[in-house]
Biopython code that builds the backbone (N, CA, C, O; Angstrom):
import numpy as np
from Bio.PDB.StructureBuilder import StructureBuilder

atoms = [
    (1, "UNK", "N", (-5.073, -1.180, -5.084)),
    (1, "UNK", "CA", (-3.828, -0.503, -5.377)),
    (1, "UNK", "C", (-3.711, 0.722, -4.468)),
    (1, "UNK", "O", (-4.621, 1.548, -4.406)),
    (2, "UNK", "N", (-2.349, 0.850, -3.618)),
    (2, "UNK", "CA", (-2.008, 1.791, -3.260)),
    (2, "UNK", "C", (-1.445, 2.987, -4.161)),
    (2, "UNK", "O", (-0.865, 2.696, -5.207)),
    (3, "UNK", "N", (-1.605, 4.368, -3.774)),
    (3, "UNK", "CA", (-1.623, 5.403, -4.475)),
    (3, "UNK", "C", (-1.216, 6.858, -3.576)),
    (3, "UNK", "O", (-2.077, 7.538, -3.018)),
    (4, "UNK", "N", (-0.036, 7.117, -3.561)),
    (4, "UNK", "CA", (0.664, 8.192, -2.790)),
    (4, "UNK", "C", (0.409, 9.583, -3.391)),
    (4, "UNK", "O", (0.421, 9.788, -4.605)),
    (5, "UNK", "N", (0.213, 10.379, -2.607)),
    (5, "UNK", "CA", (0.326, 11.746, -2.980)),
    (5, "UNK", "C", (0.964, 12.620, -2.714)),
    (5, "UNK", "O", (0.998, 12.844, -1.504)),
    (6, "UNK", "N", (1.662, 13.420, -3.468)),
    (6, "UNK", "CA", (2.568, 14.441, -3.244)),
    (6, "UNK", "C", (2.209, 15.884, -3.756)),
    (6, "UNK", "O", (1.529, 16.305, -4.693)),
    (7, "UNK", "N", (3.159, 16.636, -2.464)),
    (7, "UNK", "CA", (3.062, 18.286, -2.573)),
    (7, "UNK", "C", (3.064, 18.672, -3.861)),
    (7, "UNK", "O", (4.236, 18.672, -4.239)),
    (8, "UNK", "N", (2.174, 19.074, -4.914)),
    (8, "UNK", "CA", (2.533, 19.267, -6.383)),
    (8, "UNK", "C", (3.431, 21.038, -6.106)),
    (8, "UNK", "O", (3.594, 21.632, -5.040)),
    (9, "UNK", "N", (3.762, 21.368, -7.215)),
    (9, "UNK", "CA", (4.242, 22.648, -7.650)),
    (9, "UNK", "C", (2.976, 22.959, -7.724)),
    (9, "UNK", "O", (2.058, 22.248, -8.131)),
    (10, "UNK", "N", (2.919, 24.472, -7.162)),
    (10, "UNK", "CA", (1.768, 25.271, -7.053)),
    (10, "UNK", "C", (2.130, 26.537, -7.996)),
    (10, "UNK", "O", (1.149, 26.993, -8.584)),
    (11, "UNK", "N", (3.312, 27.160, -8.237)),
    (11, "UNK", "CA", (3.178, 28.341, -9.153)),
    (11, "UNK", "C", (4.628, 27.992, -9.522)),
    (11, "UNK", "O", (5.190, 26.988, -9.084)),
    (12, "UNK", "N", (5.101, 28.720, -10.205)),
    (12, "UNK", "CA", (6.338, 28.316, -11.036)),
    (12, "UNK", "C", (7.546, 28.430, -9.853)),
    (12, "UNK", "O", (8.507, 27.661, -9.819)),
    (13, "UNK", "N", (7.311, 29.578, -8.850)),
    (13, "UNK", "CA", (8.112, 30.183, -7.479)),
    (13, "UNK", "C", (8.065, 29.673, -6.400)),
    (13, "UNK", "O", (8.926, 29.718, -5.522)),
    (14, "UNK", "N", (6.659, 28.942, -6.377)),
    (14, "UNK", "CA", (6.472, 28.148, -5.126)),
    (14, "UNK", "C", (7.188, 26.847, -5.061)),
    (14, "UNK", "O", (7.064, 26.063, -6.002)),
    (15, "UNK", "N", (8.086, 26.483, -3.813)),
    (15, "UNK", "CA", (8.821, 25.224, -3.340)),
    (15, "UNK", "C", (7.975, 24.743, -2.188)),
    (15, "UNK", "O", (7.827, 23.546, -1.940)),
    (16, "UNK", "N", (7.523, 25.543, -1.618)),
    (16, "UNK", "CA", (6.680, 25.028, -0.184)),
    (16, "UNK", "C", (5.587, 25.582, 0.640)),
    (16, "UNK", "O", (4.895, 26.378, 0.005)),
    (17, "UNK", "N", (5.296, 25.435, 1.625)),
    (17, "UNK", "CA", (3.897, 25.549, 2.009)),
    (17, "UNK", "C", (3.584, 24.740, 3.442)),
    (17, "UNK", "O", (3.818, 23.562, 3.713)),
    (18, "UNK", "N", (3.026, 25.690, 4.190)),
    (18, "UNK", "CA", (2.487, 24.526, 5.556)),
    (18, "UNK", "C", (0.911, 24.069, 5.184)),
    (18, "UNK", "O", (-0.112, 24.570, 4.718)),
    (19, "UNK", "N", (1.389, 22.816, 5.689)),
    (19, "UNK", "CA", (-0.323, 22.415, 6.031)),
    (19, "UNK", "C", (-0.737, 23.056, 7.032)),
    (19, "UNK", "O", (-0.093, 23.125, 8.079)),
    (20, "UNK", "N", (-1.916, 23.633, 6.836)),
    (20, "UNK", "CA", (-2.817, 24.021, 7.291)),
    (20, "UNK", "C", (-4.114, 23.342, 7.744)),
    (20, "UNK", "O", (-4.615, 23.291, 8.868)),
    (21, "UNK", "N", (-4.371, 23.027, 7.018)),
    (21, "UNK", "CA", (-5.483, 21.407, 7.957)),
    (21, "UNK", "C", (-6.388, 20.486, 6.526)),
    (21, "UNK", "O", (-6.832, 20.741, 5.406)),
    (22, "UNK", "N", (-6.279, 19.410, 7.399)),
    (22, "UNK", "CA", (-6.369, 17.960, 6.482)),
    (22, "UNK", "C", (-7.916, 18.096, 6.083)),
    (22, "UNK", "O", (-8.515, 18.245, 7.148)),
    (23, "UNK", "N", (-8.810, 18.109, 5.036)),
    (23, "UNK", "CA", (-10.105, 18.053, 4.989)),
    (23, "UNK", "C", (-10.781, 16.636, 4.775)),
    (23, "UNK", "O", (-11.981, 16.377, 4.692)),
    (24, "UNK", "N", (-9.897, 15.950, 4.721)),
    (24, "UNK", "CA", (-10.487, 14.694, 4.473)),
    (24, "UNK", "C", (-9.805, 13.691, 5.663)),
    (24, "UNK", "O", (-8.620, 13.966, 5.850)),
    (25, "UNK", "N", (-10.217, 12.806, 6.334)),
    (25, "UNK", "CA", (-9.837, 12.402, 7.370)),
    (25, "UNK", "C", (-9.045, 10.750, 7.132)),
    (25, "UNK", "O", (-9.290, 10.300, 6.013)),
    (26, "UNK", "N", (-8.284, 9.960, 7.892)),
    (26, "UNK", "CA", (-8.376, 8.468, 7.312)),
    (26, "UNK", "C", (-9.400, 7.943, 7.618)),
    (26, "UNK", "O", (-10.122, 8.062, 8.608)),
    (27, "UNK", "N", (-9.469, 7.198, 6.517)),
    (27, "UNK", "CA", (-10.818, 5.996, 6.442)),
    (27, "UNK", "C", (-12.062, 6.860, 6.056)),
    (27, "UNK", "O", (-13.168, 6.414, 6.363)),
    (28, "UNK", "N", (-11.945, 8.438, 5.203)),
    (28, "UNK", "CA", (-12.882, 8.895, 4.631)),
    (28, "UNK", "C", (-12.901, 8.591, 3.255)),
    (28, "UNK", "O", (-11.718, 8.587, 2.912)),
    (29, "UNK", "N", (-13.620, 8.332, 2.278)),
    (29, "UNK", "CA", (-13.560, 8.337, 0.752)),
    (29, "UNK", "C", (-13.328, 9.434, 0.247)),
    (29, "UNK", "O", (-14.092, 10.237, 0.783)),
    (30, "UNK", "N", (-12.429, 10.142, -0.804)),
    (30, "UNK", "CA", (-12.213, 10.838, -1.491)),
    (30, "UNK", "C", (-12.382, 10.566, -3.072)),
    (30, "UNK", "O", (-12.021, 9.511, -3.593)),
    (31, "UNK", "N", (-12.896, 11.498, -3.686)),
    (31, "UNK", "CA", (-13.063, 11.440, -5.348)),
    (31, "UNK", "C", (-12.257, 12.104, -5.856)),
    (31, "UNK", "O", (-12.112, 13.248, -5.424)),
    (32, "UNK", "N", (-11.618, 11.740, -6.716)),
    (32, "UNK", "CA", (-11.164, 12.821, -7.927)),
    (32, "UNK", "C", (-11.026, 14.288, -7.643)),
    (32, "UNK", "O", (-11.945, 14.652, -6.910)),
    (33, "UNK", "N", (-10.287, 15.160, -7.931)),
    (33, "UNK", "CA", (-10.291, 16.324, -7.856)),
    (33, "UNK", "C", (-11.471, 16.788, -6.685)),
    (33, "UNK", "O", (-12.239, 17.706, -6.970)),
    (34, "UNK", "N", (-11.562, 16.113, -5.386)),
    (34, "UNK", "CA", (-11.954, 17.090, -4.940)),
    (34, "UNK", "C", (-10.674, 17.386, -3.782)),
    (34, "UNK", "O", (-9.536, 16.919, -3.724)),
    (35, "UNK", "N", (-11.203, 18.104, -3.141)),
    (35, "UNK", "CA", (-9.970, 19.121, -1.729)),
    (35, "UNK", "C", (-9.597, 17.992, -0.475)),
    (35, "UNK", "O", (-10.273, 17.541, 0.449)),
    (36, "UNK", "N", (-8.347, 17.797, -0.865)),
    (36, "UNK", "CA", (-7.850, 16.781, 0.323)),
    (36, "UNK", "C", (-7.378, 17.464, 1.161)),
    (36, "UNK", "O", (-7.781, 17.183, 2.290)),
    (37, "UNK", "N", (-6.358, 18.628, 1.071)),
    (37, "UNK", "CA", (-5.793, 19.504, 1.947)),
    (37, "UNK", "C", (-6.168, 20.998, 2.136)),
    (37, "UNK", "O", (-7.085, 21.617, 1.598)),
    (38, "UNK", "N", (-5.302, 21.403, 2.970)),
    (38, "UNK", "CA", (-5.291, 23.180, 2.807)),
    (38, "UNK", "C", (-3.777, 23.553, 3.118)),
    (38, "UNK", "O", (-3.312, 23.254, 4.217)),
    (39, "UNK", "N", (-2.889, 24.298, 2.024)),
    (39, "UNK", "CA", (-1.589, 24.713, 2.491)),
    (39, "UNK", "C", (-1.513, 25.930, 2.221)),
    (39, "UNK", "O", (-2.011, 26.565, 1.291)),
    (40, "UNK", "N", (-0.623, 26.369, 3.393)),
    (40, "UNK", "CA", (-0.322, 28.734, 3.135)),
    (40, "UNK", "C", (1.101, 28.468, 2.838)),
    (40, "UNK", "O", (2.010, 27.832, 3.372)),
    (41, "UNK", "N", (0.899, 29.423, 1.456)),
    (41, "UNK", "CA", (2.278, 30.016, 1.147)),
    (41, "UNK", "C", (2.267, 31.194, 2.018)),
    (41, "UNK", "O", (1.703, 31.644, 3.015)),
    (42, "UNK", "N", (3.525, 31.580, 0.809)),
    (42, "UNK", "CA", (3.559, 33.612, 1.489)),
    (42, "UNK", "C", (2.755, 34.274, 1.099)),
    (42, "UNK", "O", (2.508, 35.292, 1.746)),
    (43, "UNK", "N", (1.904, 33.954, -0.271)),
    (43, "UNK", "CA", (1.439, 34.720, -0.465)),
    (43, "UNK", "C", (-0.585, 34.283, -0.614)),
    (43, "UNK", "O", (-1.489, 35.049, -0.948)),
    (44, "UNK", "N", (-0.660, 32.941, -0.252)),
    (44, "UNK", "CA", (-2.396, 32.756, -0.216)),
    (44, "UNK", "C", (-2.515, 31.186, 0.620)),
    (44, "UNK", "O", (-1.588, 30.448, 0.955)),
    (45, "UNK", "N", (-3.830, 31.015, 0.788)),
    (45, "UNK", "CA", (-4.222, 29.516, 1.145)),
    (45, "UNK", "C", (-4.485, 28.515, 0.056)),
    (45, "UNK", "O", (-5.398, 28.988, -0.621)),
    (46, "UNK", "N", (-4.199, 27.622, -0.319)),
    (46, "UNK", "CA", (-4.270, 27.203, -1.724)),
    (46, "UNK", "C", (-5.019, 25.513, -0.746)),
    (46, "UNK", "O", (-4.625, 24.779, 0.160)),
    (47, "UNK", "N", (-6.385, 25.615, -1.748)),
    (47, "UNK", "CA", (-6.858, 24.140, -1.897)),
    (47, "UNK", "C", (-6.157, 22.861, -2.416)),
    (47, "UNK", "O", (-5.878, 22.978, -3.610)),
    (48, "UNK", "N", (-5.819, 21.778, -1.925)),
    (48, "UNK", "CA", (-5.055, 21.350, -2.859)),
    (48, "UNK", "C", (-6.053, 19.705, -3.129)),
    (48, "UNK", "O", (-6.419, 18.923, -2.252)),
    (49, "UNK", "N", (-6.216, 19.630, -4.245)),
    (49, "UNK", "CA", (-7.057, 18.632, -4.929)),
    (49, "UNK", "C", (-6.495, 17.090, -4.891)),
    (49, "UNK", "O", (-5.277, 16.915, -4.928)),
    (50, "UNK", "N", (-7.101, 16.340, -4.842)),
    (50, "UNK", "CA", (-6.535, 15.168, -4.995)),
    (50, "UNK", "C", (-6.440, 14.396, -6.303)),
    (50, "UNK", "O", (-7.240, 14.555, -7.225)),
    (51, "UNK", "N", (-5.437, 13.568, -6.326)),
    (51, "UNK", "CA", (-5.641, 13.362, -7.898)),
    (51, "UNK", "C", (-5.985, 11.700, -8.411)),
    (51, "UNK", "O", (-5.727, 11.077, -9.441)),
    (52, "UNK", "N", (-6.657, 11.374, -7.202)),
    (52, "UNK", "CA", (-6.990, 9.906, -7.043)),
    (52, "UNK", "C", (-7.839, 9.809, -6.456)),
    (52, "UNK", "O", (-7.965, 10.611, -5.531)),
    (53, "UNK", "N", (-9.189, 8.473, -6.737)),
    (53, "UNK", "CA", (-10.216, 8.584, -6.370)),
    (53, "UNK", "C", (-10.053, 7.180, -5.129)),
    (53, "UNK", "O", (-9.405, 6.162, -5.376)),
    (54, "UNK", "N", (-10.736, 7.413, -3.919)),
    (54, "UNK", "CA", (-10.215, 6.156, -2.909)),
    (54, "UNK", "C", (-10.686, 6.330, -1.379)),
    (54, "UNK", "O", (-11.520, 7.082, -0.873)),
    (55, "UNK", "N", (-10.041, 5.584, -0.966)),
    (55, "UNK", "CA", (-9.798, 5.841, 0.752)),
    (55, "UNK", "C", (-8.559, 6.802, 1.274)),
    (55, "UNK", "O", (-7.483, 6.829, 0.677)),
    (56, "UNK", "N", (-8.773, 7.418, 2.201)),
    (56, "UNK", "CA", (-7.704, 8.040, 2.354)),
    (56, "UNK", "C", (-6.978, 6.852, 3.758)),
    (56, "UNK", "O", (-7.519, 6.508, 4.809)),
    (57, "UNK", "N", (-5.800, 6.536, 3.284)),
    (57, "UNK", "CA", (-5.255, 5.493, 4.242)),
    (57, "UNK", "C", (-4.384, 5.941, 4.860)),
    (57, "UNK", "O", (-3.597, 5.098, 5.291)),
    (58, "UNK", "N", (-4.174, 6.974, 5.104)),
    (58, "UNK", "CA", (-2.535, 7.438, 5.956)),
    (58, "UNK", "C", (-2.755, 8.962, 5.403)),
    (58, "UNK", "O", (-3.289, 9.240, 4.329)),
    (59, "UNK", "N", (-2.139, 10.062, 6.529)),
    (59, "UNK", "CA", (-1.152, 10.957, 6.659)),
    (59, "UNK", "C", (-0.114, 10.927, 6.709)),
    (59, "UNK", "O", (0.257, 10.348, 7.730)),
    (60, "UNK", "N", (0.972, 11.405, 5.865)),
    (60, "UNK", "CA", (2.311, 11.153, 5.752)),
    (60, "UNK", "C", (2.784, 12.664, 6.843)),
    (60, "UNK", "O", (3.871, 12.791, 7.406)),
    (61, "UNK", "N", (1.905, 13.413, 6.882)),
    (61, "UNK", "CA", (2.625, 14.391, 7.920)),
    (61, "UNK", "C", (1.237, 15.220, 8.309)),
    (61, "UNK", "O", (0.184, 15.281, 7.674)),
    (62, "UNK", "N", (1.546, 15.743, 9.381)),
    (62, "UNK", "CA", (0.567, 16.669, 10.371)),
    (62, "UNK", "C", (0.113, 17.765, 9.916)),
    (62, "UNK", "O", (0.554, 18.348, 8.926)),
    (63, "UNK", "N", (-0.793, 18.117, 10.606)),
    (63, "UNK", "CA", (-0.890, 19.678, 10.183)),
    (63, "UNK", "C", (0.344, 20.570, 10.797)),
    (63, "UNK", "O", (0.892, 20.262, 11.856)),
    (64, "UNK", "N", (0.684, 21.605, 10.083)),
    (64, "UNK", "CA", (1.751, 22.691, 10.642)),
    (64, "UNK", "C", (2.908, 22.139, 9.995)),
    (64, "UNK", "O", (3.751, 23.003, 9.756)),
    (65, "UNK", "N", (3.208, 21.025, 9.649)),
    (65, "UNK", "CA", (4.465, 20.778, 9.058)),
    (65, "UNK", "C", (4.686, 21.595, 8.007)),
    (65, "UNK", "O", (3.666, 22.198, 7.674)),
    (66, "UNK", "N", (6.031, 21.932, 7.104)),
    (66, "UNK", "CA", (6.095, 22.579, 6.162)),
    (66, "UNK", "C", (6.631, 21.761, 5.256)),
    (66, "UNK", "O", (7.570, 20.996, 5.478)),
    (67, "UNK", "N", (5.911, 21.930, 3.959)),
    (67, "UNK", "CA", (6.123, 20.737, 2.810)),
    (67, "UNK", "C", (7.046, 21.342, 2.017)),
    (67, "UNK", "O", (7.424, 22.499, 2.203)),
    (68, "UNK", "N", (7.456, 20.597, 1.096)),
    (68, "UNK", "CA", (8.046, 20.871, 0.416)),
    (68, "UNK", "C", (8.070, 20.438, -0.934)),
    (68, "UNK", "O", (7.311, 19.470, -0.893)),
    (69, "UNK", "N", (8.629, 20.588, -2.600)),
    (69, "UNK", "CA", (8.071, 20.566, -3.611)),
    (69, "UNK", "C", (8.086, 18.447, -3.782)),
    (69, "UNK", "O", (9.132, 17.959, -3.353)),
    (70, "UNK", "N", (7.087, 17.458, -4.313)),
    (70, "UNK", "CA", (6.918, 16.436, -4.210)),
    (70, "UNK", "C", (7.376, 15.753, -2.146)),
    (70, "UNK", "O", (7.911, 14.668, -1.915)),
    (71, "UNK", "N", (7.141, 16.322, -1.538)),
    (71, "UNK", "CA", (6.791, 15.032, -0.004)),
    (71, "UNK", "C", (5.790, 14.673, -0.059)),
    (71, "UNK", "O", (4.822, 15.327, -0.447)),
    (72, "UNK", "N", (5.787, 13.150, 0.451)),
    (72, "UNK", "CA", (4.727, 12.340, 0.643)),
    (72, "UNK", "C", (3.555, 13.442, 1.904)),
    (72, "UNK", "O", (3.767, 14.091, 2.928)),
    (73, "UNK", "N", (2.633, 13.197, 1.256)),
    (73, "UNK", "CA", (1.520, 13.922, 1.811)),
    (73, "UNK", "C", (0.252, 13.058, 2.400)),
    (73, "UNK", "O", (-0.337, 13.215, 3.469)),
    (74, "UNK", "N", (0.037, 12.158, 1.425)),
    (74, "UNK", "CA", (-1.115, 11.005, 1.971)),
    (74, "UNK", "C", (-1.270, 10.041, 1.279)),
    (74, "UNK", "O", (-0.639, 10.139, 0.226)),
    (75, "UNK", "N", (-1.819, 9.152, 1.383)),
    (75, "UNK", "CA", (-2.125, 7.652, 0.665)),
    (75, "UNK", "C", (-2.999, 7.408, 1.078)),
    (75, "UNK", "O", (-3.393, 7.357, 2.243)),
    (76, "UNK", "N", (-3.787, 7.067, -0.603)),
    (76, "UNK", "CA", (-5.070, 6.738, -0.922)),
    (76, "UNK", "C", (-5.079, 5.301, -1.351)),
    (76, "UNK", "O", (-4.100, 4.909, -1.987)),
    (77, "UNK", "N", (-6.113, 4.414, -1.072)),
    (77, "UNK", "CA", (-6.437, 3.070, -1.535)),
    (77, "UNK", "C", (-7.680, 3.120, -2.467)),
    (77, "UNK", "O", (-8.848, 3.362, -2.162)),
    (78, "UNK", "N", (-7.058, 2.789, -3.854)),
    (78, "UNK", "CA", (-8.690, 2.424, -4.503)),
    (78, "UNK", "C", (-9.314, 1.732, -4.142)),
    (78, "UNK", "O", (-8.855, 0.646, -3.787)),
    (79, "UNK", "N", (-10.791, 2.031, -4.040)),
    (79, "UNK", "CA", (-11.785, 1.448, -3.526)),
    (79, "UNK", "C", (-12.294, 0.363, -4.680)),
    (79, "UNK", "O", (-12.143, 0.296, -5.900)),
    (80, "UNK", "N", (-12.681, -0.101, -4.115)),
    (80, "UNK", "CA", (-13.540, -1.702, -5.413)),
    (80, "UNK", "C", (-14.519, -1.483, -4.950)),
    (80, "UNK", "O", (-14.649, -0.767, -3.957)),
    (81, "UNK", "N", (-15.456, -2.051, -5.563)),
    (81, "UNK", "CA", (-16.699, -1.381, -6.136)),
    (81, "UNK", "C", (-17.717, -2.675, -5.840)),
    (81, "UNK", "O", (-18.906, -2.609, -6.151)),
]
sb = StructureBuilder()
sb.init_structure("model")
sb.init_model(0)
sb.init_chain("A")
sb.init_seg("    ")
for serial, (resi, resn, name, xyz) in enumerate(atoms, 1):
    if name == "N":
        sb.init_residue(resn, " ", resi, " ")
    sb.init_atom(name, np.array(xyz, "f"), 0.0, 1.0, " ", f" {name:<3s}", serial, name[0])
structure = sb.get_structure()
């Protein structure tokens, strides 16, 4: 099963955020809550967690782009076991 991820809401004020750089690469495994990205608001660098455990199969956008509240961000493939 494919499994998309999106820019969550980060504080009640926050709409957006640049990526700042990808920590997990395609075709790396990712778990559960750990750090897929890095995005700067105005006011900090915020880790942003993943919320699916898998492959990471795609970047939906680059670093430096500026996101915005739910854009496609990356897609993960569950892994079988």
């Amino acid at each position: 099963m494919l499994y998309d991820v999106t820019f969550p809401k980060l504080t009640a004020k926050t709409e957006k955020g640049m990526l700042v750089s990808w920590l997990k690469n395609v075709g790396d495994f990712i778990e559960k809550d750990e750090v897929l990205y890095e995005v700067e608001t105005d006011k900090a660098v915020h880790e942003i967690e993943c919320p699916y455990s898998g492959i990471v199969t795609k970047h939906y956008q680059p670093e430096g782009t500026v996101l915005y509240l739910n854009d496609l961000v990356a897609q993960i493939e569950e892994a079988s076991l």
